[in-house]
PALO-391015 format. One line per field, with one value per atom (N, C-alpha, C, O): residue number from 0; atom name; x, y, z. Coordinates in steps of 0.02 Angstrom, whole numbers, plus 32768, in hexadecimal, padded with zeros to 4 digits. Each point is the difference from the previous one (the first is absolute). Layout:
<pts>
pos	NUM, ...
site	CA, ...
px	X, ...
py	Y, ...
pz	Z, ...
</pts>
This chain:
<pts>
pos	0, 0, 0, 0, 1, 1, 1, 1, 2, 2, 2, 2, 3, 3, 3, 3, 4, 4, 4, 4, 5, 5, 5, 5, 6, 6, 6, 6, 7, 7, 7, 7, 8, 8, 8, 8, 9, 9, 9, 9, 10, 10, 10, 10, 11, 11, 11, 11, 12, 12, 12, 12, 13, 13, 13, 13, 14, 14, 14, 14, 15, 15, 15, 15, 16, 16, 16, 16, 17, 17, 17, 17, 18, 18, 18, 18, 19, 19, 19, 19, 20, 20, 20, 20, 21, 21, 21, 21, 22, 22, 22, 22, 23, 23, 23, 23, 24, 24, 24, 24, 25, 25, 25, 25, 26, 26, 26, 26, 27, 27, 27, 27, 28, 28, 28, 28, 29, 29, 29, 29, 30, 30, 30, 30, 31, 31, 31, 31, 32, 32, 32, 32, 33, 33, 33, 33, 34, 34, 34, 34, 35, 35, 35, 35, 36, 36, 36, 36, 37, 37, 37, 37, 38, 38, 38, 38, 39, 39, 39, 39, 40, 40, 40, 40, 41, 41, 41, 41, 42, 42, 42, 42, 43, 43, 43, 43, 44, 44, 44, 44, 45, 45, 45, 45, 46, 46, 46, 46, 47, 47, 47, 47, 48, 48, 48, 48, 49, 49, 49, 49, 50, 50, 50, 50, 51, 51, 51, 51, 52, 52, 52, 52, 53, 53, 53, 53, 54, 54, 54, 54, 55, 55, 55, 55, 56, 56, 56, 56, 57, 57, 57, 57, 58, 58, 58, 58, 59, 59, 59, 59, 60, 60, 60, 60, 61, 61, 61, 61, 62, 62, 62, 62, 63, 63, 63, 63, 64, 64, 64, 64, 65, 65, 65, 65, 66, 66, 66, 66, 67, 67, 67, 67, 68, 68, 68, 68, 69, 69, 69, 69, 70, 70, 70, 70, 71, 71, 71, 71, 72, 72, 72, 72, 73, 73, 73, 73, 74, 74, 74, 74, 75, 75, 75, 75, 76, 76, 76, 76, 77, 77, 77, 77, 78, 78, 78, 78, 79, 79, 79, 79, 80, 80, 80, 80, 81, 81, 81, 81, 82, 82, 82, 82, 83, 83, 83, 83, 84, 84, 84, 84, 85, 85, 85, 85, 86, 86, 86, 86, 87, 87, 87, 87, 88, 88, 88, 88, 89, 89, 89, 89, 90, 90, 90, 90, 91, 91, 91, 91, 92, 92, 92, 92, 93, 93, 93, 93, 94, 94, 94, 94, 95, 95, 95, 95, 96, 96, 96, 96, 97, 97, 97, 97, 98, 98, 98, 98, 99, 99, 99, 99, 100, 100, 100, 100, 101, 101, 101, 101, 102, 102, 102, 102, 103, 103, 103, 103, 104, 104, 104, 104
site	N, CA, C, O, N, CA, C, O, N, CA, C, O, N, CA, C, O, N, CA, C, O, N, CA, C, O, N, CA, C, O, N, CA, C, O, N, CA, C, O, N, CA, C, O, N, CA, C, O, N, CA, C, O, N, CA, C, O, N, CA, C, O, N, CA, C, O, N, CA, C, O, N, CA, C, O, N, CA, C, O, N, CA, C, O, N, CA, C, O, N, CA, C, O, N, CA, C, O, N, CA, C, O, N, CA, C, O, N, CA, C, O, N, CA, C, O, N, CA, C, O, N, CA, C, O, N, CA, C, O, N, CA, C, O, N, CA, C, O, N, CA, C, O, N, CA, C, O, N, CA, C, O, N, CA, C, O, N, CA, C, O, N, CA, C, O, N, CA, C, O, N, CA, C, O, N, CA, C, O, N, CA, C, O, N, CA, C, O, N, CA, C, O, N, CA, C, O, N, CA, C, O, N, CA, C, O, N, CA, C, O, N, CA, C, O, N, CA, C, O, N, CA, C, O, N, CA, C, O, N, CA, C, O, N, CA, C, O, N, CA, C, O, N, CA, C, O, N, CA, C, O, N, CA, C, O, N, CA, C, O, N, CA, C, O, N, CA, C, O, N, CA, C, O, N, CA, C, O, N, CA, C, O, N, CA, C, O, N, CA, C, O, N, CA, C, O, N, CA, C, O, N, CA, C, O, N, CA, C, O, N, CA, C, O, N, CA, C, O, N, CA, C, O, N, CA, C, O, N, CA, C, O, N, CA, C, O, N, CA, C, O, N, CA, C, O, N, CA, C, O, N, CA, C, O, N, CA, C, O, N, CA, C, O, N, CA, C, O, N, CA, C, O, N, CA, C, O, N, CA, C, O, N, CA, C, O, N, CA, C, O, N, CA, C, O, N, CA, C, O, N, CA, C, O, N, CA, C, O, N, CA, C, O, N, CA, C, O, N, CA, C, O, N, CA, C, O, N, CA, C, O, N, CA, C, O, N, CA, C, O, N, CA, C, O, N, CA, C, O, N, CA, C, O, N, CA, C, O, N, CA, C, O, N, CA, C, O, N, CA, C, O
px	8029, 7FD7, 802B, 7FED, 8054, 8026, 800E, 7FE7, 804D, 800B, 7FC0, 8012, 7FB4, 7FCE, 8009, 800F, 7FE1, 7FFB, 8051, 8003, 802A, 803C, 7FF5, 8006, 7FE5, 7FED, 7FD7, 800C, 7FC4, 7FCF, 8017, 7FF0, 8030, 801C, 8038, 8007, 801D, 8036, 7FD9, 8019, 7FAC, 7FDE, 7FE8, 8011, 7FCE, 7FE2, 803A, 7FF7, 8041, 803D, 7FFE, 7FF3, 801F, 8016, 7FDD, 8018, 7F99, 7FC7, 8009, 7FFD, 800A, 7FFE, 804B, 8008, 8024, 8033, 8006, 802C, 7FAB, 7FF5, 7FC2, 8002, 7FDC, 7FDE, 8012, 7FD4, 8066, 801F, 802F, 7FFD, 8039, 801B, 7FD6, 800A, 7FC8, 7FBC, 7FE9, 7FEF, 8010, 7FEA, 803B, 7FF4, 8044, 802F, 801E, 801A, 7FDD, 800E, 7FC7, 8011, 7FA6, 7FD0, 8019, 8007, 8007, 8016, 8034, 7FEE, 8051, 8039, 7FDB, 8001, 7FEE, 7FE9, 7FE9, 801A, 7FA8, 7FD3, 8032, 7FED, 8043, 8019, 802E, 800E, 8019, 8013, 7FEA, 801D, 7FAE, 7FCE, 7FED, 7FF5, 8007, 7FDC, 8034, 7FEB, 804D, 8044, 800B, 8000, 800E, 8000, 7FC1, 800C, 7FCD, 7FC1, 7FE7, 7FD2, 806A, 7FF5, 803F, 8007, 802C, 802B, 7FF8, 800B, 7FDD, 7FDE, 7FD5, 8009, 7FCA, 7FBA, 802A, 7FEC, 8044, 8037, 8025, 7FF4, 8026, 801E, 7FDD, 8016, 7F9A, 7FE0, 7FC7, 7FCE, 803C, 7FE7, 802D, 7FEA, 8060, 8033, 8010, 8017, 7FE2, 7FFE, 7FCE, 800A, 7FA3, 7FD2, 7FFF, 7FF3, 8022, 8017, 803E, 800A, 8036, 8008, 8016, 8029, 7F97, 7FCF, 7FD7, 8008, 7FD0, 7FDE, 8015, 7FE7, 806A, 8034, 8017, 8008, 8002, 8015, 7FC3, 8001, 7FC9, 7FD0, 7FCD, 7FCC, 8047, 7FEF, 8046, 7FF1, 8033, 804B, 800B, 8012, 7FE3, 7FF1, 803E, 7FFD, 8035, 8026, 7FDD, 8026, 7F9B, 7FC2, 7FC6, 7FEB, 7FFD, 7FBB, 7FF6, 7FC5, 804F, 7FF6, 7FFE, 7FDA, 806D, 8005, 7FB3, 7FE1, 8003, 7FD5, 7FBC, 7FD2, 8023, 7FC7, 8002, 7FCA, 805E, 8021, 7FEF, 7FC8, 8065, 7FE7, 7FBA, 7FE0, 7FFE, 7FA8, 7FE6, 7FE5, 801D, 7FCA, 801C, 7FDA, 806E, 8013, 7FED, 7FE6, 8014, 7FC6, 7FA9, 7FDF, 801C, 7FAA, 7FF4, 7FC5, 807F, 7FCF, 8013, 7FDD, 8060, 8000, 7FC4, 7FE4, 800B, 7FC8, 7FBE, 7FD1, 8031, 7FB5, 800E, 7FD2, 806A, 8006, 8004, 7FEF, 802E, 7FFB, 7FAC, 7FEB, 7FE8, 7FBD, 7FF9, 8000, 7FF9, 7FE1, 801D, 7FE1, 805C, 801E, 7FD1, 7FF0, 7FFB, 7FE4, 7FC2, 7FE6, 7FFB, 7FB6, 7FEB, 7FCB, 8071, 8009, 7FE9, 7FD3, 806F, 7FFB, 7FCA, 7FF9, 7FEE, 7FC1, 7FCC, 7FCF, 8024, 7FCB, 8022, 7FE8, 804B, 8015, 7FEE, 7FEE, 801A, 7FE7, 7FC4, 7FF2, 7FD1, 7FDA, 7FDF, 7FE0, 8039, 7FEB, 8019, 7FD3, 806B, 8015, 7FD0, 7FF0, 7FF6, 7FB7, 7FCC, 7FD7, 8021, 7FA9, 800E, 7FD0, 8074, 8007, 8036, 803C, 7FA5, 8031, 8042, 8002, 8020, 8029, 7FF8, 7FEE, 801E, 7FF1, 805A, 803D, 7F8B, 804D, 8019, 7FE6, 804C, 801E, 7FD7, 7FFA, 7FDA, 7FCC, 7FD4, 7FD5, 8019, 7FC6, 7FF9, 7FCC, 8085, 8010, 8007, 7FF1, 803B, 8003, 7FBC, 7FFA, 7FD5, 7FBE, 7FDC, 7FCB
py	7FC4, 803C, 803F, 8039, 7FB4, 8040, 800E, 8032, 7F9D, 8009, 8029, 8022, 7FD3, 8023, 8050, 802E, 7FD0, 804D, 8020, 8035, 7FA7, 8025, 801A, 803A, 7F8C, 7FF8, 8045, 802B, 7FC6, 803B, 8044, 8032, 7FDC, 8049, 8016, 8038, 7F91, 8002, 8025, 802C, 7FB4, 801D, 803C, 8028, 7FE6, 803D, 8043, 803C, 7FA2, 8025, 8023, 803A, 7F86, 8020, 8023, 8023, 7FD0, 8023, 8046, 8031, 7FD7, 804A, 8016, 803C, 7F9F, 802F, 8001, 8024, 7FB6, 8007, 8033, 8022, 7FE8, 8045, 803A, 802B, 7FE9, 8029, 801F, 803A, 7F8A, 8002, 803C, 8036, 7F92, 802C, 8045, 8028, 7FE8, 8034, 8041, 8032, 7FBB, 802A, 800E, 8036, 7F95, 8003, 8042, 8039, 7FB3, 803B, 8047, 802E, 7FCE, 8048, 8005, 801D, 7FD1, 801D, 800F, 8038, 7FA4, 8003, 8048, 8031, 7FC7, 804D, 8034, 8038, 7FCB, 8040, 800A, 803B, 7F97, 8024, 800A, 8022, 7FBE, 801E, 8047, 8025, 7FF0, 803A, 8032, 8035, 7FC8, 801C, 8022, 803D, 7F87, 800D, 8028, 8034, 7FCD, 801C, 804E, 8022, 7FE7, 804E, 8002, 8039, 7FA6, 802F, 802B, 803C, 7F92, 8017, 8023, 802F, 7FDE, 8038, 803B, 8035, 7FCD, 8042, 8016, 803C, 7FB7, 7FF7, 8016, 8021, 7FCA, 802A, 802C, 8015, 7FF9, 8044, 802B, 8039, 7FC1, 8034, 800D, 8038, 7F9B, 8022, 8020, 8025, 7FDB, 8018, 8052, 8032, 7FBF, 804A, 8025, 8032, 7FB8, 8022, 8013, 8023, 7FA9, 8015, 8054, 8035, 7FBE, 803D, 8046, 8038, 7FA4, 8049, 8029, 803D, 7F93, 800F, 8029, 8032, 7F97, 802B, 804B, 8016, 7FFB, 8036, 802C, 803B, 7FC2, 8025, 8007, 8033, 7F9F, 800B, 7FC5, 7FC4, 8058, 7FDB, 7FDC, 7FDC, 801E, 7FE6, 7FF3, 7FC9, 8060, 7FF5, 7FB6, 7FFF, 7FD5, 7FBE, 7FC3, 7FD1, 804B, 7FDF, 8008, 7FD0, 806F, 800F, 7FDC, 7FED, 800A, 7FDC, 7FBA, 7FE4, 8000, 7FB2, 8003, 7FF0, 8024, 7FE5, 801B, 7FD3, 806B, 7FF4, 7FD1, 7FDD, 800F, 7FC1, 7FCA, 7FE1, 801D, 7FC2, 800E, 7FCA, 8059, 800D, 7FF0, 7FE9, 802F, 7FF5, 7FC8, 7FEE, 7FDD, 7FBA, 7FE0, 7FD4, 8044, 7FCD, 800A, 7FCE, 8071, 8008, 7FE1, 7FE9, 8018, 7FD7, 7FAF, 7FDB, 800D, 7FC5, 7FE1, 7FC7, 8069, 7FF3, 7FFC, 7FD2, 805F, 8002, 7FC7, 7FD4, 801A, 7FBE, 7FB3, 7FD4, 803C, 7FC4, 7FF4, 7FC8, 807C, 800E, 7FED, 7FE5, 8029, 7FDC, 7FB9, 7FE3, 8007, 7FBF, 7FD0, 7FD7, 8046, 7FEF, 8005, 7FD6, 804A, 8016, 7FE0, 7FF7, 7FF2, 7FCF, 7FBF, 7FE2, 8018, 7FB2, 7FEC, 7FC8, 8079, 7FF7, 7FF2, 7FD5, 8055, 8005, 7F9C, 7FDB, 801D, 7FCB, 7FC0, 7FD7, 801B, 7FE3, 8001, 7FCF, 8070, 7FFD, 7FE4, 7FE4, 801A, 7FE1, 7FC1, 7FDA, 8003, 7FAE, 7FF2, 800A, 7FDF, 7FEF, 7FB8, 7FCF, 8058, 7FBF, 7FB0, 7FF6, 7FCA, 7FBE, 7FF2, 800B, 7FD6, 7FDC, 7FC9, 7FE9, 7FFF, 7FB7, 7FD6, 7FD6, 801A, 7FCD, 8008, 7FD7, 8055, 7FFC, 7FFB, 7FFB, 8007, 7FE2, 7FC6, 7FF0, 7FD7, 7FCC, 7FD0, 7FCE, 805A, 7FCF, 8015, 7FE5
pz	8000, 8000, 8000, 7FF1, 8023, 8014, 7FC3, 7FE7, 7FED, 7FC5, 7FC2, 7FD0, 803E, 7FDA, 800F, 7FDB, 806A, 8013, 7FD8, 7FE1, 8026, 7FE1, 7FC3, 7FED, 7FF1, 7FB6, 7FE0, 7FD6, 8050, 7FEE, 8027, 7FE0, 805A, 7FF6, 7FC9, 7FE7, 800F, 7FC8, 7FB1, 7FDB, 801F, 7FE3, 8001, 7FD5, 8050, 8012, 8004, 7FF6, 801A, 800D, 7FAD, 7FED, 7FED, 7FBD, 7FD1, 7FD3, 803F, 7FDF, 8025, 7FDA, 804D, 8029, 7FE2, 7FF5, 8001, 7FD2, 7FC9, 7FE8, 7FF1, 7FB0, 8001, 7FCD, 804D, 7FF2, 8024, 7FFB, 802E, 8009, 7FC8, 7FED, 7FF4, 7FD3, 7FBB, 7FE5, 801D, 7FC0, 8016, 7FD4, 806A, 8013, 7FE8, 7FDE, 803E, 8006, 7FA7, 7FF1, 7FDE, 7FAB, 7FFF, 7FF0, 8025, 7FDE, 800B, 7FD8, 8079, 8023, 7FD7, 7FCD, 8031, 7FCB, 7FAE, 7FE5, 8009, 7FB9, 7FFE, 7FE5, 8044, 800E, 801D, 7FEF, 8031, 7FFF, 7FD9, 7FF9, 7FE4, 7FCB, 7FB3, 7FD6, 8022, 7FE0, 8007, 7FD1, 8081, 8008, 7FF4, 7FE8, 8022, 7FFC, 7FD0, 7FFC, 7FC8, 7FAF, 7FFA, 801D, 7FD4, 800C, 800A, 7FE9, 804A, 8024, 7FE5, 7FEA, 800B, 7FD7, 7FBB, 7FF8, 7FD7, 7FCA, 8011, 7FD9, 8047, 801D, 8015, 7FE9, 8038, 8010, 7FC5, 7FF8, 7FEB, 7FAE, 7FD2, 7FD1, 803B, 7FB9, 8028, 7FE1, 8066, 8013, 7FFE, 8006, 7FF2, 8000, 7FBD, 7FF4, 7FD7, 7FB7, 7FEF, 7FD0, 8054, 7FF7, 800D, 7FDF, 8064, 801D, 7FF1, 8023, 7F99, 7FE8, 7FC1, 7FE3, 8010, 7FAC, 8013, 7FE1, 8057, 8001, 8015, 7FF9, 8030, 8005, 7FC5, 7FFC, 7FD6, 7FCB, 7FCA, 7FDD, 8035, 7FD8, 802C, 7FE7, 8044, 8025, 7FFB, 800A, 7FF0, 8001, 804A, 801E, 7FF5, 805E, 8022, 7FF4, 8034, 802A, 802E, 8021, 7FEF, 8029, 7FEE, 7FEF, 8013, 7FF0, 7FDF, 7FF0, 8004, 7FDC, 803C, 8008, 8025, 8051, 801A, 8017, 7FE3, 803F, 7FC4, 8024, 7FAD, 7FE7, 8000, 800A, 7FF0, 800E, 8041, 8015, 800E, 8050, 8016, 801A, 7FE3, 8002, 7FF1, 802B, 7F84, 7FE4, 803F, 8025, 7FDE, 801F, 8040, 800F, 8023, 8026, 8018, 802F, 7F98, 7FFA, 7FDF, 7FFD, 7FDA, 7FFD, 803D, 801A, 7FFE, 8052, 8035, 8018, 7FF8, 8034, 7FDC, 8021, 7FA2, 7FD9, 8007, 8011, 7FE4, 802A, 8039, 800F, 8015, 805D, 800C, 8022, 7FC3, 800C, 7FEA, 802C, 7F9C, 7FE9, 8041, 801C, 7FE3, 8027, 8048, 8014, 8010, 803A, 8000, 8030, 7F99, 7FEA, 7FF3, 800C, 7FD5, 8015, 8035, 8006, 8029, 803A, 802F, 802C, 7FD0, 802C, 7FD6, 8025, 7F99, 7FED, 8031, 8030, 7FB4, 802B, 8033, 8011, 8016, 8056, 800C, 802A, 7FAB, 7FF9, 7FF4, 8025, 7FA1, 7FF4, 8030, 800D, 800F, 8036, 8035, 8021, 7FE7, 8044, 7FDE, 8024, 7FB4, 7FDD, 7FF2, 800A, 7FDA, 8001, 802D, 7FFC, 8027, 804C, 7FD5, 7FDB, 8049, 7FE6, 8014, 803A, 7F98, 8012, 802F, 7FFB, 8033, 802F, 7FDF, 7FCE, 804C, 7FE9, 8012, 7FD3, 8066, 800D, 7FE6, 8010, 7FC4, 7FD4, 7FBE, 7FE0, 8006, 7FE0, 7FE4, 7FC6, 8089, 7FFE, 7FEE, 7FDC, 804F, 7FFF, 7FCD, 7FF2
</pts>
């Protein structure tokens, strides 16, 4: 009997580190995904802003319109993100979550 119980934590052991393993590939994958990502997004907001220096004859003015828009789509996304969340909650109270024993049965 002893030998089983070994058996099967041995198991359980390696399943709990083969989806750690998997966990930690997504997390790397995804941040440097996100990396590359915002590099290029910084790169062609700074040629943007000075495309429009150039086309304003302005040492600025191209900085300060780049970073507004880039402004006002972040706070239009933080809102959205926040709305989100608060449906979630929302809905988390109206379907109670199922336990593991009610699961099982």
């Amino acid at each position: 009997m002893s030998n089983y119980l070994k058996t099967q934590f041995e198991l359980v052991k390696l399943d709990i580190q083969e989806r750690i393993e998997e966990l930690l590939t997504r997390i790397f994958t995804f941040l440097l995904t996100a990396f590359a990502v915002l590099i290029t997004l910084f790169f062609a907001l700074m040629g943007l802003a000075n495309f429009l220096n150039e086309w304003l004859k302005s040492a600025y003015w191209g900085y300060l319109i780049v970073a507004g828009f880039s402004t006002i789509v972040s706070l239009i996304l933080l809102s959205n993100l926040k709305k989100q969340g608060k449906k979630e909650e929302e809905i988390e109270e109206i379907i109670p979550q199922e336990t593991e024993e009610e699961i099982e049965s």
